[in-house]
Every structure is written in structure tokens, then in C-alpha cells.
N, CA, C and O of each residue as an XYZ file, in Angstrom:
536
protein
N     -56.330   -191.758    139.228
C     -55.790   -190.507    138.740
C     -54.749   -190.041    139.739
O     -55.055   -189.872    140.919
N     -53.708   -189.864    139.352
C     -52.398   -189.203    140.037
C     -52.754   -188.191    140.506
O     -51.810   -187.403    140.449
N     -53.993   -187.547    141.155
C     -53.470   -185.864    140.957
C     -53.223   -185.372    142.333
O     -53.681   -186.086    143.224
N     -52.549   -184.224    142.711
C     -52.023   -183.884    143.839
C     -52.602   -181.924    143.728
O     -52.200   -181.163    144.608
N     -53.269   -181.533    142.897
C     -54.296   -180.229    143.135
C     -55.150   -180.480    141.769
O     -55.116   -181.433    140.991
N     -55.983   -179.200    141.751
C     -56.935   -178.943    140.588
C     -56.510   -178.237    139.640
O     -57.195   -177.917    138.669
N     -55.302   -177.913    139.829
C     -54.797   -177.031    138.573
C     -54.043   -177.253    137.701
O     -53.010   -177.777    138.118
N     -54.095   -176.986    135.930
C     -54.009   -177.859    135.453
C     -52.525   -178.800    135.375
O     -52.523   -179.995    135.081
N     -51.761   -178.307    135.576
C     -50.280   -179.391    135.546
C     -50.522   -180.286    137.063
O     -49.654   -181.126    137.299
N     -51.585   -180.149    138.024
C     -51.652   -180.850    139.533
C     -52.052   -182.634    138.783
O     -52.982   -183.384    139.078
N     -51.124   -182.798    137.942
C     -51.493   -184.423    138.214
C     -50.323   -184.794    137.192
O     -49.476   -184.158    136.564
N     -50.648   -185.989    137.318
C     -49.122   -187.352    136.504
C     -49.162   -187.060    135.011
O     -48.146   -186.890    134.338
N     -50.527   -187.011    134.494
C     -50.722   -187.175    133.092
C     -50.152   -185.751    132.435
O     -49.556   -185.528    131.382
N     -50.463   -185.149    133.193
C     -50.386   -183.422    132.371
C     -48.668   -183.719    132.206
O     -48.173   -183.968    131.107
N     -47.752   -183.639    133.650
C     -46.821   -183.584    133.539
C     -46.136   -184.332    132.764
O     -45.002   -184.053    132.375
N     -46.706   -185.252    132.499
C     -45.734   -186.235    131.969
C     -45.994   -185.749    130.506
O     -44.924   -185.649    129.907
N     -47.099   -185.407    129.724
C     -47.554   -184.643    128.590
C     -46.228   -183.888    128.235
O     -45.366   -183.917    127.357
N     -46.616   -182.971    129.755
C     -45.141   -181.738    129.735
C     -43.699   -181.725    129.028
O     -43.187   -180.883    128.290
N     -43.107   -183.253    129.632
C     -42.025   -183.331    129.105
C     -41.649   -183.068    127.390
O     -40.605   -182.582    126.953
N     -42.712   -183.499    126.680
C     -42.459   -183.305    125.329
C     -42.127   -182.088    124.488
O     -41.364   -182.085    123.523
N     -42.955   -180.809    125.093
C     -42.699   -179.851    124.971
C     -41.129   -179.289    125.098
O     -40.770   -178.219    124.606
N     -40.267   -180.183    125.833
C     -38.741   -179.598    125.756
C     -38.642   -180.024    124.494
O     -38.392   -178.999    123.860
N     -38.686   -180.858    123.803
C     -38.432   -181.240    121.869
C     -39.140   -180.437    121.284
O     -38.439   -180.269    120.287
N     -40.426   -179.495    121.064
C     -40.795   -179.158    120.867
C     -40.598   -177.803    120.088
O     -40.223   -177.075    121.008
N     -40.621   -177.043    118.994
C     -40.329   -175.718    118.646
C     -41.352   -175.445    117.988
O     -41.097   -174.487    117.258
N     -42.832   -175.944    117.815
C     -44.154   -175.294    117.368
C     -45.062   -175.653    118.363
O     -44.830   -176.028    119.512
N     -46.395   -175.454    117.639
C     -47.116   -176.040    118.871
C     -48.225   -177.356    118.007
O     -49.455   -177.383    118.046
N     -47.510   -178.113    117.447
C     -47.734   -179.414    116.949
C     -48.469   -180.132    118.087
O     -49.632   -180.530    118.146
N     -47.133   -180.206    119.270
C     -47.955   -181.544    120.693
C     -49.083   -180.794    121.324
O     -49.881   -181.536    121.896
N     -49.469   -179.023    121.390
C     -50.791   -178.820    121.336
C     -51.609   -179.000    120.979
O     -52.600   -179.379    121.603
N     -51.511   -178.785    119.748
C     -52.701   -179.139    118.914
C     -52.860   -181.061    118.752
O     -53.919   -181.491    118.294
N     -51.921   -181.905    119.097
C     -52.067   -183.151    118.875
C     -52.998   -183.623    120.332
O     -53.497   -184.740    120.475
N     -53.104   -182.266    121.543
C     -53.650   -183.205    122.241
C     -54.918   -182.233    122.847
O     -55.401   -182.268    123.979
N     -55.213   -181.529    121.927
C     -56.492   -180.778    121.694
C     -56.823   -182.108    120.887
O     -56.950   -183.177    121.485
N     -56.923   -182.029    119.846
C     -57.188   -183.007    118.428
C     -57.789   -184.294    119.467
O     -58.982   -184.563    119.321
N     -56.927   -185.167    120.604
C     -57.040   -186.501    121.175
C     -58.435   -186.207    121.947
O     -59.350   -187.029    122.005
N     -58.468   -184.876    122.550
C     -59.598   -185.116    123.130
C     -61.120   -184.548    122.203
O     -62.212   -185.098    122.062
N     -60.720   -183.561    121.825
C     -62.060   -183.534    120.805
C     -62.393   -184.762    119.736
O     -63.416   -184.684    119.055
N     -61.666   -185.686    119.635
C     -61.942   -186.523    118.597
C     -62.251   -188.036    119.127
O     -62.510   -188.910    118.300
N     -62.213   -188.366    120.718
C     -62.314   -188.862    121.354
C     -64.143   -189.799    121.016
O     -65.271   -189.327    121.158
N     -63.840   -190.797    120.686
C     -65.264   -191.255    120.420
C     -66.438   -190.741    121.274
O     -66.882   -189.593    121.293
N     -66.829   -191.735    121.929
C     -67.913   -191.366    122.790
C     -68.028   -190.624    124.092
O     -68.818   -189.848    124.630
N     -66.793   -191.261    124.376
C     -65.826   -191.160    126.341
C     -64.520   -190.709    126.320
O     -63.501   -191.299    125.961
N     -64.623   -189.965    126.604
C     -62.786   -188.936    126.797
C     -62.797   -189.541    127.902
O     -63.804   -189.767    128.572
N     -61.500   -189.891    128.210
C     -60.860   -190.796    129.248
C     -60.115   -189.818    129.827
O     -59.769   -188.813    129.206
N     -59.693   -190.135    131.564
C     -59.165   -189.007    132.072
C     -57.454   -188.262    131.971
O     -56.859   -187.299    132.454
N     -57.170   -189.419    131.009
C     -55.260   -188.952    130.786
C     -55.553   -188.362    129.666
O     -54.530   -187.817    129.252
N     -56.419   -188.197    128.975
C     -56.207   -187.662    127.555
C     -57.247   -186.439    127.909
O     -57.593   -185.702    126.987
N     -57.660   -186.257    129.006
C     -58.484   -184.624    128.961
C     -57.705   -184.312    130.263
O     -58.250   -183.384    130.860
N     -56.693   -184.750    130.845
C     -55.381   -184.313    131.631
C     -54.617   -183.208    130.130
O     -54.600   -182.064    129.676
N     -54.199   -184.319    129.953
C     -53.276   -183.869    128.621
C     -53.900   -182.737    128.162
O     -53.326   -181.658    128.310
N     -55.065   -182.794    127.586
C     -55.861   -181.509    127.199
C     -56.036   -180.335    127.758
O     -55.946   -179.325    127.061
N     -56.314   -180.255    129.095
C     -56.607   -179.238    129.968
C     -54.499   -178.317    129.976
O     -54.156   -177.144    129.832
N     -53.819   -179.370    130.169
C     -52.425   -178.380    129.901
C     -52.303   -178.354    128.714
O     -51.127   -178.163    128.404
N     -52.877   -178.443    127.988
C     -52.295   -177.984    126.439
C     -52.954   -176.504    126.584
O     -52.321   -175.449    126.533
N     -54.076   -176.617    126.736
C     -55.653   -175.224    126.761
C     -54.427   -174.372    127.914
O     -53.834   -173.347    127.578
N     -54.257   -175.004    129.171
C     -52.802   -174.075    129.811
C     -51.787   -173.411    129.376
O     -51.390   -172.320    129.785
N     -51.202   -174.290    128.248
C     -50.486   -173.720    127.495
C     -50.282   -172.763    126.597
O     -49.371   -172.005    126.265
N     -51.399   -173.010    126.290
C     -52.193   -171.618    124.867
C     -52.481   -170.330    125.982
O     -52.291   -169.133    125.767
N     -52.946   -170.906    127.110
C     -53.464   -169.364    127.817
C     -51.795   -169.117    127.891
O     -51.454   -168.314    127.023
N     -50.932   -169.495    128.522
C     -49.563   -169.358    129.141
C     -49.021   -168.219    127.527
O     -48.701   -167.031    127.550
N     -49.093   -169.062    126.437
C     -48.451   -168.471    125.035
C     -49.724   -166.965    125.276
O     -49.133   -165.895    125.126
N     -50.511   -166.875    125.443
C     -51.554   -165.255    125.374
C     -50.884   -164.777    126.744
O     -51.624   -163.915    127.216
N     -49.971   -164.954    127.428
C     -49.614   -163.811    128.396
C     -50.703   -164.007    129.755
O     -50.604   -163.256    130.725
N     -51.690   -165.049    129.699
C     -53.150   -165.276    130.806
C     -52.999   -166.593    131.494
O     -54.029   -167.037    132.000
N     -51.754   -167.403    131.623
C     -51.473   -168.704    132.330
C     -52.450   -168.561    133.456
O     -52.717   -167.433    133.871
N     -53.015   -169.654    133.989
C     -53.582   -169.665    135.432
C     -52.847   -170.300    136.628
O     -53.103   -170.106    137.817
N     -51.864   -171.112    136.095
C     -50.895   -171.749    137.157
C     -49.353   -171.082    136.747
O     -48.838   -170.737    135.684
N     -48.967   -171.094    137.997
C     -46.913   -171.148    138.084
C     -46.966   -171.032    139.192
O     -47.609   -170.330    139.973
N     -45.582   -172.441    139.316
C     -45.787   -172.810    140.511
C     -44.181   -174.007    140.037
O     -43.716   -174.007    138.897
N     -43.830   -174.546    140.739
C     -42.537   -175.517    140.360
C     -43.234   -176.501    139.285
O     -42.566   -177.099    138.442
N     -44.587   -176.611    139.386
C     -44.928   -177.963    138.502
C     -44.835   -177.332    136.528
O     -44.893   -177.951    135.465
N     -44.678   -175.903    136.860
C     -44.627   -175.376    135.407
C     -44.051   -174.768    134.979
O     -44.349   -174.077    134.004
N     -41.967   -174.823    136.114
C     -41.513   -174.370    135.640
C     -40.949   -174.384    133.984
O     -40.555   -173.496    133.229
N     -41.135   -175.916    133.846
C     -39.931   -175.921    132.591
C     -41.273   -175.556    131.109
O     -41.011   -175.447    129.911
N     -42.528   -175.458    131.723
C     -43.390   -175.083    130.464
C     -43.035   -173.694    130.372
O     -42.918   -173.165    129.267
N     -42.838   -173.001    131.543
C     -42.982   -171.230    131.351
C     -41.606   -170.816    130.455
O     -41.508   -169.936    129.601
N     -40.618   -171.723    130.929
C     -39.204   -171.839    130.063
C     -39.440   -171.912    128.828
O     -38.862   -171.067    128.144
N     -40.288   -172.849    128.148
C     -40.597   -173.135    126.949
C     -41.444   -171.842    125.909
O     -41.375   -171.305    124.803
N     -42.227   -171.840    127.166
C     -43.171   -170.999    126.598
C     -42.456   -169.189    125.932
O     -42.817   -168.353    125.104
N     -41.279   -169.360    126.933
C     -40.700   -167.905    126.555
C     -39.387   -168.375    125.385
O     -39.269   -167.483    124.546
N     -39.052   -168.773    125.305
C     -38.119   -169.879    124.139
C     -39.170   -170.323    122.661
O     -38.580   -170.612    121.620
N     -40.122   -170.334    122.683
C     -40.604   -170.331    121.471
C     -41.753   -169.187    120.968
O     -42.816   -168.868    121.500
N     -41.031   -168.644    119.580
C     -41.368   -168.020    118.922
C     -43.166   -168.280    118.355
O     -43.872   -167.306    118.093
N     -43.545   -169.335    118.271
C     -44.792   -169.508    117.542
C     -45.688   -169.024    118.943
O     -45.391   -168.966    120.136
N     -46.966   -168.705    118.148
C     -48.100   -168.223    119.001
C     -49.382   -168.603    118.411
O     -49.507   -168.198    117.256
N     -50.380   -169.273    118.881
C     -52.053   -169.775    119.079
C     -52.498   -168.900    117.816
O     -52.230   -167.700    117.881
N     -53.029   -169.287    116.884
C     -53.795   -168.438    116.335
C     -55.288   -168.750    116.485
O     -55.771   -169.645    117.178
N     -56.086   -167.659    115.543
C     -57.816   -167.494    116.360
C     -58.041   -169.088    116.393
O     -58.512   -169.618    117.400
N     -57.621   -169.967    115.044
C     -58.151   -171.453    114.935
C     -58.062   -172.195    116.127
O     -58.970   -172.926    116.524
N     -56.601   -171.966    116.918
C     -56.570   -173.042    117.537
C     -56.780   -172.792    119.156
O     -56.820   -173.639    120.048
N     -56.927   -171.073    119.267
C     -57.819   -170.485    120.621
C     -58.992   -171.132    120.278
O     -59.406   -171.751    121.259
N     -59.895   -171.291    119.059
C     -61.405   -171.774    119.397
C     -60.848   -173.010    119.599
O     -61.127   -173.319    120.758
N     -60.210   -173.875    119.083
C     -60.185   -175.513    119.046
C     -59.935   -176.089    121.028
O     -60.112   -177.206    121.514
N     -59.560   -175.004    121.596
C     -58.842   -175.219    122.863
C     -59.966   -174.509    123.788
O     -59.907   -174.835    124.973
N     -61.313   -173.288    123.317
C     -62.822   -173.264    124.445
C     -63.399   -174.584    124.036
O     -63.962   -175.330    124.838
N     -63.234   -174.863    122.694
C     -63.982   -176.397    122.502
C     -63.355   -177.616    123.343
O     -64.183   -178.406    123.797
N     -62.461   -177.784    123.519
C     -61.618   -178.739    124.297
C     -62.222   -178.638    125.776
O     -62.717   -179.654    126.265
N     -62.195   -177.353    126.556
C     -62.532   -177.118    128.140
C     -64.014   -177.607    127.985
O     -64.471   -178.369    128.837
N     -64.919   -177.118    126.731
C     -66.416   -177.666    127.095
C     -66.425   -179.058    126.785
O     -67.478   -179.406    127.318
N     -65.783   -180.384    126.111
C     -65.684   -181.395    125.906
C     -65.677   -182.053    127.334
O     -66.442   -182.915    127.767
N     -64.467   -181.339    128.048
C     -63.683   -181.877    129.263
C     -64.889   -181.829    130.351
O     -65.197   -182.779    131.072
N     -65.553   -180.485    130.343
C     -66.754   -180.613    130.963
C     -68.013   -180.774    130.602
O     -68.865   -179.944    130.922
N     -68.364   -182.113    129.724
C     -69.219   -182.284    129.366
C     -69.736   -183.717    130.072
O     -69.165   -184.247    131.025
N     -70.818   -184.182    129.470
C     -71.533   -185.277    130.074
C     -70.379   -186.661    130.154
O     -70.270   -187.448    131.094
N     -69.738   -186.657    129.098
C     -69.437   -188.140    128.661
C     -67.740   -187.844    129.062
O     -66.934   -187.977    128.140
N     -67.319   -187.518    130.185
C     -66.158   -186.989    130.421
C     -65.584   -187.195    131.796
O     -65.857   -186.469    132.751
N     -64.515   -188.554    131.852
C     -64.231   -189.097    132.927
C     -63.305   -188.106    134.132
O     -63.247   -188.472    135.306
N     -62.708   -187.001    133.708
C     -61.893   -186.456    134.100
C     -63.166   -186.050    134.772
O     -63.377   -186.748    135.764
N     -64.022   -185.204    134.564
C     -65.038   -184.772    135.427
C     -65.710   -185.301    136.141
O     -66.356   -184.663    136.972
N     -65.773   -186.620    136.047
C     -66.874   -187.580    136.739
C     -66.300   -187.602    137.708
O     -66.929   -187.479    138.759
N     -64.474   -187.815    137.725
C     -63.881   -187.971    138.747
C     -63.488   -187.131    139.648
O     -63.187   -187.593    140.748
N     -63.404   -185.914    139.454
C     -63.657   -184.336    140.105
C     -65.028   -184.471    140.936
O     -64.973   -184.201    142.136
N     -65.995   -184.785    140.496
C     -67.397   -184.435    140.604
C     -67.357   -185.160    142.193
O     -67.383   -184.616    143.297
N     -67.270   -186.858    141.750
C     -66.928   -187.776    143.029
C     -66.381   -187.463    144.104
O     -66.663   -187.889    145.224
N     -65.386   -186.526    143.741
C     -64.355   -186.259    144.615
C     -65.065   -184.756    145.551
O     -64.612   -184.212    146.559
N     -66.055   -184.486    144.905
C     -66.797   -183.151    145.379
C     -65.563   -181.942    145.628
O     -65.518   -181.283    146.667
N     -64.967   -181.840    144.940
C     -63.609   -180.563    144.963
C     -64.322   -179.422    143.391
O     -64.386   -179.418    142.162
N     -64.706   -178.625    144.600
C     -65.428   -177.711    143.251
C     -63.829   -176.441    142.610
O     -63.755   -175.504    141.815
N     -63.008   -177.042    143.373
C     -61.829   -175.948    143.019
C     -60.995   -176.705    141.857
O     -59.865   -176.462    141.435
N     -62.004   -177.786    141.446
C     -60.998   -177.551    140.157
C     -62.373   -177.361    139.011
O     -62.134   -177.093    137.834
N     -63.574   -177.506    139.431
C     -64.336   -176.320    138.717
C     -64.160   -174.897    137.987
O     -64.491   -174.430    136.897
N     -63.406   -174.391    139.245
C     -63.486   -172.986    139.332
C     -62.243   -172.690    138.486
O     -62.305   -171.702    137.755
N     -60.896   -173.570    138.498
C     -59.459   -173.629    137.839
C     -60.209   -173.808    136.266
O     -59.801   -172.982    135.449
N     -61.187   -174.725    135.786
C     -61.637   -174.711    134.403
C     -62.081   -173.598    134.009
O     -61.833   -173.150    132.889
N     -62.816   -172.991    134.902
C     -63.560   -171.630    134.759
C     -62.504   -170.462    134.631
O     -62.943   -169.478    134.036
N     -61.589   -170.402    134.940
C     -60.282   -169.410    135.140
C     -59.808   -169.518    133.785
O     -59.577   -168.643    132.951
N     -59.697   -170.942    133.730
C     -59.219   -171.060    132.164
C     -59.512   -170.796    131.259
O     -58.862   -170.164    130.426
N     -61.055   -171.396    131.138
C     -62.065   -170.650    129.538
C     -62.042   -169.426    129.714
O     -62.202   -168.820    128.654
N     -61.847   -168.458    131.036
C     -61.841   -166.856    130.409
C     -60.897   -166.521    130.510
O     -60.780   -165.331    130.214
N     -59.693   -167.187    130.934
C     -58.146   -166.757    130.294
C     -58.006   -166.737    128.585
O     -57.236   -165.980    127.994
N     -59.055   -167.884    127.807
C     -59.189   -167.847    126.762
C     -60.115   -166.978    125.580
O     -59.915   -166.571    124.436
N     -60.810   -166.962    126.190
C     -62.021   -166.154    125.774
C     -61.584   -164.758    125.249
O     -60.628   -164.232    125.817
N     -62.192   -164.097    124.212
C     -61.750   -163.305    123.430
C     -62.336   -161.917    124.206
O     -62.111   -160.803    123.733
């Protein structure tokens, strides 16, 4: 895993996710990578609950409750103020379901956090589900 912090754009996969969002004028590549990890057979793999965790960033970022900015998010916060569409209730629940997937049993992104004993990107998930939370 690329990652260089616990928060969610701190690694290769998110960012690179990122780039798509400049083509972007709905929130289609959100919801396409909510969708990858909830639908994820047995084992969510750790680039596709990368990907996930900045999408769930993104939705908090579109509610005005981002948990990161920082250079790694400038060109999302750009985006984020450049497009008109906004999260509705469906796809705020589809994105607390996504953070409890990510931290669930069968979930490599966590296994590999866990290993790593860095409870601060615990606490960055935790920031997140109640950036979301109603």
C-alpha cells in the first residue's frame, strides 16, 4: 500500500481515484466506487476501499464536513466547489455503509492499518462516519 498518512487522500490509490473527478460533472465516479466496495464479494481489497474511503471524503467535502485539506486535496476541493450536484439521503446512507464495510472483518485496508498498529487512521474513519451522520 502506497500510503504516506491516515487520511483519506494519504495514499496512491485514493489519489489516483482523484484524478477522474476533473472529467467529472455528477457524482457518477462516487457512487461507482461506493458500489466497488459494497459489492465486493467476500474480501474488499485495499485499492478499492482506498478508492472508497475518498469517495465517503468526498460526499462529506460536497455536505460542507470534509475531514482533510491539505495539497493532496487540492484539486478535489476545486471540484467540489465547481459542481453543482449534491449527495442525496440515498447515497449519504450508501457511503455510512461503505465506512462500516471498510471496517469490517473481511477488509484488507484494515488488516493493513491494524498491522501497522496506527490507530490514527482509526480515528480519521471515525471523523468521517460523523462528518456523515445525520
Amino acid at each position: 500500500m502506497g500510503a504516506w498518512s491516515h487520511e483519506p487522500f494519504g495514499n496512491d490509490d485514493a489519489n489516483d481515484w482523484a484524478h477522474g473527478l476533473e472529467d467529472a460533472n455528477d457524482l457518477s465516479l462516487i457512487e461507482s466506487a461506493l458500489d466497488n466496495a459494497l459489492e465486493a464479494e467476500e474480501y474488499l481489497e485495499a485499492p478499492e476501499a482506498s478508492e472508497a474511503v475518498a469517495a465517503v471524503e468526498v460526499v462529506a467535502k460536497l455536505l460542507g464536513k470534509g475531514t482533510q485539506t491539505d495539497s493532496y486535496t487540492e484539486k478535489v476541493d476545486e471540484w467540489v466547489k465547481s459542481v453543482s450536484a449534491r449527495p442525496d439521503a440515498a447515497l449519504i446512507a450508501k457511503a455510512r455503509r461503505t465506512l462500516e464495510r471498510v471496517l469490517g472483518e473481511n477488509s484488507e485496508l484494515r488488516e493493513l492499518w491494524e498491522e501497522s498498529g496506527a490507530e490514527d487512521w482509526l480515528d480519521s474513519i471515525r471523523s468521517l462516519q460523523s462528518a456523515i451522520s445525520a
